[in-house]
N, C-alpha and C positions, 0 to 999 in steps of 0.2 A: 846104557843110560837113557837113550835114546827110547825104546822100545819104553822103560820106567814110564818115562811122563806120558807116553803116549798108551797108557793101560787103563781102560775106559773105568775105573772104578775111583782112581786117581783123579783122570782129569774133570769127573763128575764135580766128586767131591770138592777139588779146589775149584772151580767155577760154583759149586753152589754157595762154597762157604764167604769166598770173597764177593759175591750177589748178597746173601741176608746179612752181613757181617757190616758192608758199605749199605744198607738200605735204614740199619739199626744205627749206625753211627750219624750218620747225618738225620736222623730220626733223631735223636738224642741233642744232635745240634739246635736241629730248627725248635725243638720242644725247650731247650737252655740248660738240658740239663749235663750234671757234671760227665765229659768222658773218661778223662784221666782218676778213674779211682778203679777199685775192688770191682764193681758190681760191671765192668766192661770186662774183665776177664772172667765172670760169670756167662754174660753174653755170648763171650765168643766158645766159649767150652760148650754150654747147653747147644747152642748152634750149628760145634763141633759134630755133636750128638745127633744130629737128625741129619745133618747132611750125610754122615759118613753111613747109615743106615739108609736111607734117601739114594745112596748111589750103588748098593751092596745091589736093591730092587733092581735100578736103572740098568744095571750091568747084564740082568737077564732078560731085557727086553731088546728089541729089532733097534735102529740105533734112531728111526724117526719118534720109533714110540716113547726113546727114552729123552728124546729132546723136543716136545709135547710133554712127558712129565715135567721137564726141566722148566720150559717157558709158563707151565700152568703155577709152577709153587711160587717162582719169581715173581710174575702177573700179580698172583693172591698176593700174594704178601707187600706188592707194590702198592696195590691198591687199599690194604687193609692197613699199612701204616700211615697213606695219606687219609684215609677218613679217619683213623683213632687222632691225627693231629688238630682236624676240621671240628671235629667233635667235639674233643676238649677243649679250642679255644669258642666255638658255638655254645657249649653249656653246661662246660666247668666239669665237667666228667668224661673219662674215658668210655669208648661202646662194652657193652657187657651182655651177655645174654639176656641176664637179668632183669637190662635197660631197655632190649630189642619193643619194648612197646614205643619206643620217644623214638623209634625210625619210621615210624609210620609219620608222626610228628613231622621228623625232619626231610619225611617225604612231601609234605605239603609247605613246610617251610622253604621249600628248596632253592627259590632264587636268593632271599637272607641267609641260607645256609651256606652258598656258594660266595657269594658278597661278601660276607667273614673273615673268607676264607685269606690266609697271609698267603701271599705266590712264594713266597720260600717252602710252604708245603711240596710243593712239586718237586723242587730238587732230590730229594726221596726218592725220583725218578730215576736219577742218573746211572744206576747200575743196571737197571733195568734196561736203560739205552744203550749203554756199554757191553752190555751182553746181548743186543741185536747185532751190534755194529762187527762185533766178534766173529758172532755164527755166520754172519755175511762174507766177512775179510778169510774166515777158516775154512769155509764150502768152495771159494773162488781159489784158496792155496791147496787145496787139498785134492781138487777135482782131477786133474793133472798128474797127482801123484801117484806110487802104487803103496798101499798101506801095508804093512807088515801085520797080519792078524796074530794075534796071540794065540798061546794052546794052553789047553782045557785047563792046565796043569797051571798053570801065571794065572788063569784068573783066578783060578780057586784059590790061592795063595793070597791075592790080592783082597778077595772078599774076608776071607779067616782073618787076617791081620786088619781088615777097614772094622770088622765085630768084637775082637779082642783088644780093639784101639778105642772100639765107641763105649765097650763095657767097662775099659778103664778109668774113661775119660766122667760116664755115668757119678762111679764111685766120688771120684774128687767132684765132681759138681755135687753133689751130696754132703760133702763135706765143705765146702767152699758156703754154703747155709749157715755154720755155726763156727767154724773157725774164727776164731776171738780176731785176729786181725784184720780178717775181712770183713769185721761188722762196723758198723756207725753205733758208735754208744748212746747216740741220742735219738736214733731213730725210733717213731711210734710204735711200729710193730716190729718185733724179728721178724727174721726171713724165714726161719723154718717152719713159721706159725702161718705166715704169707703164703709159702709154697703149699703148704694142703689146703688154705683154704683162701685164694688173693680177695680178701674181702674189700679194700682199699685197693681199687684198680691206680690212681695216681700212684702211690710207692710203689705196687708192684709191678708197674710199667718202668719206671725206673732202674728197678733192683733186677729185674729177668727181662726187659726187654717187652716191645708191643705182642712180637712174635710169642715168646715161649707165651707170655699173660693168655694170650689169645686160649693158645692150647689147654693150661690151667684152668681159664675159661672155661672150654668147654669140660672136661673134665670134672669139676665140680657142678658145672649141671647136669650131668649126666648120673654120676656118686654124687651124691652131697656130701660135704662133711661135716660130722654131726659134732662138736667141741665134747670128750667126755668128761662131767663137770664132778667138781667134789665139792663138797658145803663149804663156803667162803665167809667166813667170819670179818666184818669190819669193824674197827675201832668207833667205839664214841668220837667222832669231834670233838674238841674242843669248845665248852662253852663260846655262844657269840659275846660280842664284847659287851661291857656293864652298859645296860640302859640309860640314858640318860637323866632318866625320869622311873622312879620307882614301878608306877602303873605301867612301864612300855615291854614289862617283862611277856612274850606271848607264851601262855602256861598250855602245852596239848595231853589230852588226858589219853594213856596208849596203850591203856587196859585192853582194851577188844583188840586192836592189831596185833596187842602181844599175845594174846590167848590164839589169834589166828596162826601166828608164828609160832609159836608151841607146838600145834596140831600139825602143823603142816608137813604133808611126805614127799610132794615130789620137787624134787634137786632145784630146777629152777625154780620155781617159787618161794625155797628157805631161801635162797644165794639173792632174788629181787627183795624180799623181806629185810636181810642183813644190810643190803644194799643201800634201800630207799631211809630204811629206818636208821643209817647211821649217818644222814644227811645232816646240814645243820638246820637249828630251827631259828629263823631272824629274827628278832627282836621286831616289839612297832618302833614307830619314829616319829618327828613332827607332822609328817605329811600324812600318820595314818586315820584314815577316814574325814581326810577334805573334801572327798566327792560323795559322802553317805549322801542316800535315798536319792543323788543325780542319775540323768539317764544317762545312757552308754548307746553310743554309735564306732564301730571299727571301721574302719574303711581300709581292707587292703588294693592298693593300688597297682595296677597291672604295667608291672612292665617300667618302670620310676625309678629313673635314677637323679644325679644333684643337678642337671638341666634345669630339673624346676623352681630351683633357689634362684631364677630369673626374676625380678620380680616386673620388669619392663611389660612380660610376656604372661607372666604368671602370676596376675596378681592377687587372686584369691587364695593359691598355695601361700603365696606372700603375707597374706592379711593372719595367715592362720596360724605359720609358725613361728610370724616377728611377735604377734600377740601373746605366744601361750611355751611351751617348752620344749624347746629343740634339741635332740641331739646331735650332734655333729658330726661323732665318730661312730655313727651308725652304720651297720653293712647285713647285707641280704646274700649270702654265702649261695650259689647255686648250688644242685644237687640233680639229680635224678626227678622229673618230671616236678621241676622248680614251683609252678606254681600250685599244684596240690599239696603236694609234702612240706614248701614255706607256708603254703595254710592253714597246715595241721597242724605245723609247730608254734602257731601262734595261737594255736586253740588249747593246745594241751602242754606244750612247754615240755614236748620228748624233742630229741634228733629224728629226724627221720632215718629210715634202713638207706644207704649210698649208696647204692646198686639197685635199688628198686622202689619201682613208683608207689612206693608206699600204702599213700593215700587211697588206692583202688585195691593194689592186694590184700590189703585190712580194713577194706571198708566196714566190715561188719562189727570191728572191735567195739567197747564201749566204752566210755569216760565217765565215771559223774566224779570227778573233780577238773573236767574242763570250762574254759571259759562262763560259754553255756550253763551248766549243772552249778556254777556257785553262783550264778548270777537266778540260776531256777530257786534257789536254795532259799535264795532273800527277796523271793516274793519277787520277781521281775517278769515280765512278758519277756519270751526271747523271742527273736525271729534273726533269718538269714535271707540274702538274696544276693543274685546272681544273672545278669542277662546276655546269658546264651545257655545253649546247648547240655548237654550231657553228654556231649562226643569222644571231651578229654576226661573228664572227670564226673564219680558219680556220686555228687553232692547230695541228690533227694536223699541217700541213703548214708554218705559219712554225714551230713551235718545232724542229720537225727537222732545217728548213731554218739554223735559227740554231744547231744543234749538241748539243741536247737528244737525251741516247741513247734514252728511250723519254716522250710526251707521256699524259698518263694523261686521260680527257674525263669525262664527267659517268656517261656509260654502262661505262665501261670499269672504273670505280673502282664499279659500281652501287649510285648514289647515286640513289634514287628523286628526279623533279622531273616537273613540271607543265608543261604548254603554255600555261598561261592566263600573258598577261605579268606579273598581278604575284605571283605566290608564288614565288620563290625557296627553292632549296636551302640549308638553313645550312652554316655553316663549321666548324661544331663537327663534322658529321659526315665534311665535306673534310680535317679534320686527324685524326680517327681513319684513316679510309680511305688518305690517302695515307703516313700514318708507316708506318704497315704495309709498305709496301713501300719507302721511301727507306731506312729504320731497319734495311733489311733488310744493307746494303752498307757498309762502310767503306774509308777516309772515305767520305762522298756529297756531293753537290751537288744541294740542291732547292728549286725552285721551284713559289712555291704563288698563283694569283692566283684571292681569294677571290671573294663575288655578293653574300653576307646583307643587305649596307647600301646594293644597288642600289636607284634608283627602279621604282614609283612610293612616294609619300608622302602623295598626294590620297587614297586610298583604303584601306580596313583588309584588311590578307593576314593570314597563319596568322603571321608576325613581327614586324609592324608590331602585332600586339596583344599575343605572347607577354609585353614588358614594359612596356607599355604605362603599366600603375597606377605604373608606378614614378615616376612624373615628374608624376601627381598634383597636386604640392604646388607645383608651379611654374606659370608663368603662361603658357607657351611657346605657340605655333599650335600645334593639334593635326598637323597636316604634321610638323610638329618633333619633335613624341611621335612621330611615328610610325616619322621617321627616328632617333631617338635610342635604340629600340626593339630596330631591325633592328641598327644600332651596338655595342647590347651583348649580341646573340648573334655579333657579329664577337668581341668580347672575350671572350666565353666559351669562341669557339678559341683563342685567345691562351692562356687559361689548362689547356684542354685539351691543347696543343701541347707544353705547362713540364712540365707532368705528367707528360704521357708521356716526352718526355727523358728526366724526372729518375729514370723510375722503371724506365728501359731501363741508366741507370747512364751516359750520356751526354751531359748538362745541361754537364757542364763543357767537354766538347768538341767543342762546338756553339757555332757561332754566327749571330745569330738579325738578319736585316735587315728593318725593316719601312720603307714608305713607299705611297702612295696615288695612284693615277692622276689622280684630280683632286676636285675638291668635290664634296657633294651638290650637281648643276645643278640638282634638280629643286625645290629649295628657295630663293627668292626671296631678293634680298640683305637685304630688308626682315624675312622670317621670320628669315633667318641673324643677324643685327644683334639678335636679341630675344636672343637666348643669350652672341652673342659681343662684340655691341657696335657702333658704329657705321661703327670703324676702318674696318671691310670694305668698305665704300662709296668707300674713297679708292686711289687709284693701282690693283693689280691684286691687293691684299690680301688679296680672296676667293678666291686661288688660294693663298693660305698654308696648307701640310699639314702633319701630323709626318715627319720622318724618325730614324731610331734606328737603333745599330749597339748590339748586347746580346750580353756572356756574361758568367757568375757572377766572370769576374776581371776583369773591367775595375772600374777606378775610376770612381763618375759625374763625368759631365760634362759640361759644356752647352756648346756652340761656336755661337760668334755670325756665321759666315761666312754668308753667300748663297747659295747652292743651288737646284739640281734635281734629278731624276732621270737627269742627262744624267752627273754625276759618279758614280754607282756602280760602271760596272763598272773602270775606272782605281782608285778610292779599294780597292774591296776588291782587285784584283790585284797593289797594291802591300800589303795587311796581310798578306794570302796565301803574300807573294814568289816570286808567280807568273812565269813565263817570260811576260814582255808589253812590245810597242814601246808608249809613252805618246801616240808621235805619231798612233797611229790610232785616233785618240777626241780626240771633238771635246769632252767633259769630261777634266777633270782631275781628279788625286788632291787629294781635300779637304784631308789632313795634309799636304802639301809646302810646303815655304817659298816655293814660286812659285805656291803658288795664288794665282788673281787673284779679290778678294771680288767676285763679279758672281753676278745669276744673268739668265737670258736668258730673254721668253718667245717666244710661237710670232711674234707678229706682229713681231721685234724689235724692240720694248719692253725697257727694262734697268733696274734696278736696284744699286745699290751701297751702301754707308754713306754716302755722299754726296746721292742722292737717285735720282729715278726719271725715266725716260726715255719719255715719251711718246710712243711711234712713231707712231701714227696721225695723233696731233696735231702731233709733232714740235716736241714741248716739254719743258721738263726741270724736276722739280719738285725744290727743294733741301730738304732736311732739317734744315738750321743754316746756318750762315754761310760751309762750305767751300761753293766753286763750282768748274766748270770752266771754262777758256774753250772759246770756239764750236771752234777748233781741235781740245781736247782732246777735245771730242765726236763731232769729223769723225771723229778717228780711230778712237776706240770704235764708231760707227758702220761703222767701214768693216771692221775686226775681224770685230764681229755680224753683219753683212752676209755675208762673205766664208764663219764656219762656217754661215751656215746658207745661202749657196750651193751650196758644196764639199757640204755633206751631201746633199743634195736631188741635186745631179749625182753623184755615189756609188752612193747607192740608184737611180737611173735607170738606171746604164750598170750597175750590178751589181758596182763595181768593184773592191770586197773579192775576191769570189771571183775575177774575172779576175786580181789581181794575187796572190794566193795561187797561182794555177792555174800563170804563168807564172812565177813565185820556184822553185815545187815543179819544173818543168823544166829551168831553170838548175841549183839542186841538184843531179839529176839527171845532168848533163851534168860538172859536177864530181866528182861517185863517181866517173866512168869516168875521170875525168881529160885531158877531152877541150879543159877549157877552162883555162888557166891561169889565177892572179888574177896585176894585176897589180903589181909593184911600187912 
């Protein structure tokens, strides 16, 4: 018996398995997520799997060499489950290949990224300690001894049974994917659709573990795996609800889309056509075209979360959204390179791809049903601007590509800034520099995505101290000063912005949209908690932002709907009563009687008045006493599911502009009169 345990393929194996097994468990811990279920006896089988092959190798190696493999997969895997924990609570996404562009990012973020960081991360250590502590205590018991070596004959026995044990074990982890009782009925994705292709790294860190994800990981970048698709028929919706007002019916004429969907041969393009076209189309409402022939200013906001409903500190934010319309349960869902991808989807009203910085790998795509292109449509001047760089993102090229008549950069508007990452350009001087030329054009359309209240926050810049004293009296993490600092020279453009309007003589015919690409990350839920409270630490809370639609005639008011950024460009081109199909936006107009109270975030995670929808975990947390049934969450799941498929295969195949491209040649074909409609 003696000689059993001490059979190097053995004690491989049980030292590696109780190493990755204790590093996934308390991985699991410090992350919150469930242990005792299904998807830990996944864990530990796939785990089974690699060690017992892991130690078949070790067995024919020298015994230093095999314990150097042993310390090198332990190490790796030590260290790769405390940055996938760092990461995800730094920006809301697990590391992914896919993502490796936002490490460069969090290579220059690195003091905020460390800051962040929860010190229960580290406990993730302890096997890794416990398996030094080991080999120390077993080299000083062992030296002294004389070992009984094995023959040829025991190991080989030992390896045949550790490969006939891993290929069995294979099979049932294969099976262990679709066995009806080890699924969650309400979870977003199966697992067996997960396993070929973890496109949702949150559920499938989860469901297999940071480890095996990692491997899948790589695995699918290396193979991709390509979905093979079959033509997907959607249902008509249901009529939206009766108008209130006979004229609020919006009638779309879908003659040439349908002529395009007729024609069309390849797979995805009928499957986005079915798609898009069996969206609902929303009715008008009181609110539609309140803002006809007004200008339009966007202002997304760097880095803004509810800090700035201070009005002590903040009192221009204050002036803007007591004045005009706030929402309250507004949220800015992180994702993959946050503040490109919450750009785009406030320009075009898709999800971004969750694994990938979107906004740059499809820079080239085209829009003209974005922001820009309805607002080009009705006769507006558009312009963009931006002051910095094109270091992270490459604006001259998405925003043109989105329909922006001219993108104005950092250098272009010369805006003096710094190379060193933390001094930032302020926005006080981005909003003198770019009214000058928006203010120039009537109407206009502009967009303005400010930097002042980016990270870092670890360290003192030329803005992190400008107001620094002001907060003084408070008891905050100096982190906090520091960002709360940079916060109120974002407000100080705000109130430069009003100014100049008002004293160009056009404050009243203007209107002013703010909202925020996502929280200070670089601020710890635990610093953020000292200001806002503890709330933020529950469901995805810390993604709650302002959002404000402001002009000196509106009435205030607060709207308690659910939100993103995914509803702006639909909400403003119905106040507009802009020429816009409602179906090609995956948001909806916030004032429509069909809006559905939800907001969605990146990992599909939801939200309602009812309660919150734990994607990863694939749990639903209620609010009161309404509940759904597991039914009524399949289908909401299958909803979320669907727009943030349809979105992600859009931006892929590029399919706005393909389907613009061939609408405009149908058109075409009609002038001459070549093609009759039919009766």
């Amino acid at each position: 018996m003696r000689r059993f345990f001490t059979n190097k393929v053995l004690k491989n194996y049980l030292i590696l398995i109780v190493s990755l097994f204790g590093i996934e468990m308390i991985f699991k811990a410090v992350e919150g997520m469930p242990i005792l279920n299904w998807s830990t006896l996944r864990i530990f089988t796939g785990l089974s799997i690699i060690s017992l092959f892991l130690s078949v190798i070790m067995s024919y190696c020298k015994k230093w060499i095999s314990n150097i493999i042993l310390f090198i997969v332990i190490i790796v895997s030590t260290i790769y489950s405390i940055a996938q924990a760092g990461f995800e609570n730094f920006l809301g996404v697990y590391i992914s290949i896919n993502t490796s562009s936002q490490l460069g990012a969090v290579k220059e973020y690195i003091g905020d990224y460390l800051s962040s960081f929860n010190k229960t991360f580290y406990i993730i250590s302890i096997p890794l300690i416990i398996l030094i502590i080991y080999t120390i205590l077993d080299g000083i018991l062992l030296k002294n001894k004389k070992i009984t070596m094995h023959t040829k004959h025991e190991n080989t026995v030992a390896r045949v049974v550790a490969i006939v044990t891993a290929i069995i074990l294979s099979i049932f982890y294969y099976q262990t994917l679709s066995l009806k009782f080890m699924q969650n009925e309400i979870q977003l994705i199966d697992n067996k659709t997960l396993f070929k292709n973890p496109s949702n790294p949150n559920i499938a860190v989860n469901q297999f573990g940071s480890l095996m994800f990692g491997i899948l990981d790589v695995k699918t970048a290396i193979a991709p795996v390509e979905e093979v698709n079959a033509e997907v028929i959607f249902e008509k919706p249901n009529k939206p609800s009766e108008p209130t007002k006979a004229d609020y019916t919006r009638v779309i004429d879908d003659y040439t889309w349908s002529k395009v969907a007729e024609n069309e041969k390849d797979i995805n393009y009928k499957n986005l056509n079915n798609y898009f076209m069996s969206r609902p189309i929303t009715n008008k409402n009181d609110y539609t075209g309140m803002f006809e022939g007004k200008n339009l200013i966007v202002v997304m906001m760097e880095s803004v979360n509810n800090i700035i409903l201070d009005e002590e500190y903040y009192p221009n934010f204050a002036k803007i959204y007591k004045n005009g319309w706030y929402w309250e349960n507004s949220y800015s869902p992180r994702n993959s390179c946050s503040t490109g991808n919450n750009e785009m989807t406030g320009m075009i009203s898709l999800y971004s791809i969750y694994r990938s910085c979107t906004a740059n790998v499809y820079m080239k795509n085209k829009y003209e049903e974005s922001i820009f292109g309805l607002f080009n449509k009705a006769n507006y001047s558009t312009t963009s601007y931006h002051n910095y760089t094109e270091k992270y993102y490459y604006r001259s090229t998405i925003h043109k590509n989105m329909g922006s008549g001219k993108y104005y950069g950092v250098d272009d508007l010369e805006i003096p800034w710094n190379a060193e990452y933390k001094e930032w350009p302020s926005d006080v001087t981005l909003m003198d520099k770019s009214s000058e030329i928006f203010t120039q054009d009537s109407p206009f359309m502009a967009w303005v995505t400010t930097v002042s209240p980016h990270q870092p926050y670890y360290s003192d810049s030329e803005l992190s101290k400008m107001y620094y004293d002001y907060f003084s009296d408070t008891n905050y993490p100096s982190n906090v000063k520091r960002y709360m600092s940079k916060l109120k020279v974002l407000d100080d453009s705000l109130g430069e912005l009003l100014d100049i309007l008002e004293k160009k003589g056009i404050l009243d015919d203007t209107v002013i949209v703010l909202y925020a690409d996502h929280y200070p990350y670089g601020l710890s839920n635990a610093e953020l908690s000292k200001v806002l409270g503890n709330e933020i630490n529950t469901n995805n809370e810390v993604d709650r932002t302002p959002f404000v639609i402001y002009n000196p005639s509106l009435e205030p008011r607060v709207f308690s709907e659910y939100t993103s950024y995914a509803n702006i460009v639909p909400t403003i081109a119905n106040l507009f009563n802009l020429d816009y199909d409602p179906r090609l936006y995956i948001g909806t107009d916030l004032l429509s009687e069909d809006y559905e109270n939800k907001v969605v975030f990146a990992d599909g995670s939801w939200q309602t008045p009812t309660g919150f929808y734990h994607a990863s975990n694939g749990k639903m947390n209620y609010f009161g006493n309404e509940t759904y049934t597991n039914e009524e969450i399949v289908n909401i799941n299958t909803n979320v599911s669907n727009m943030i498929k349809y979105s992600n295969l859009a931006i892929k195949t590029d399919y706005f502009n393909h389907l613009f491209t061939e609408m405009n040649k149908y058109s075409k074909i009609d002038d001459k009169g070549e093609l009759e409609k039919e009766n």
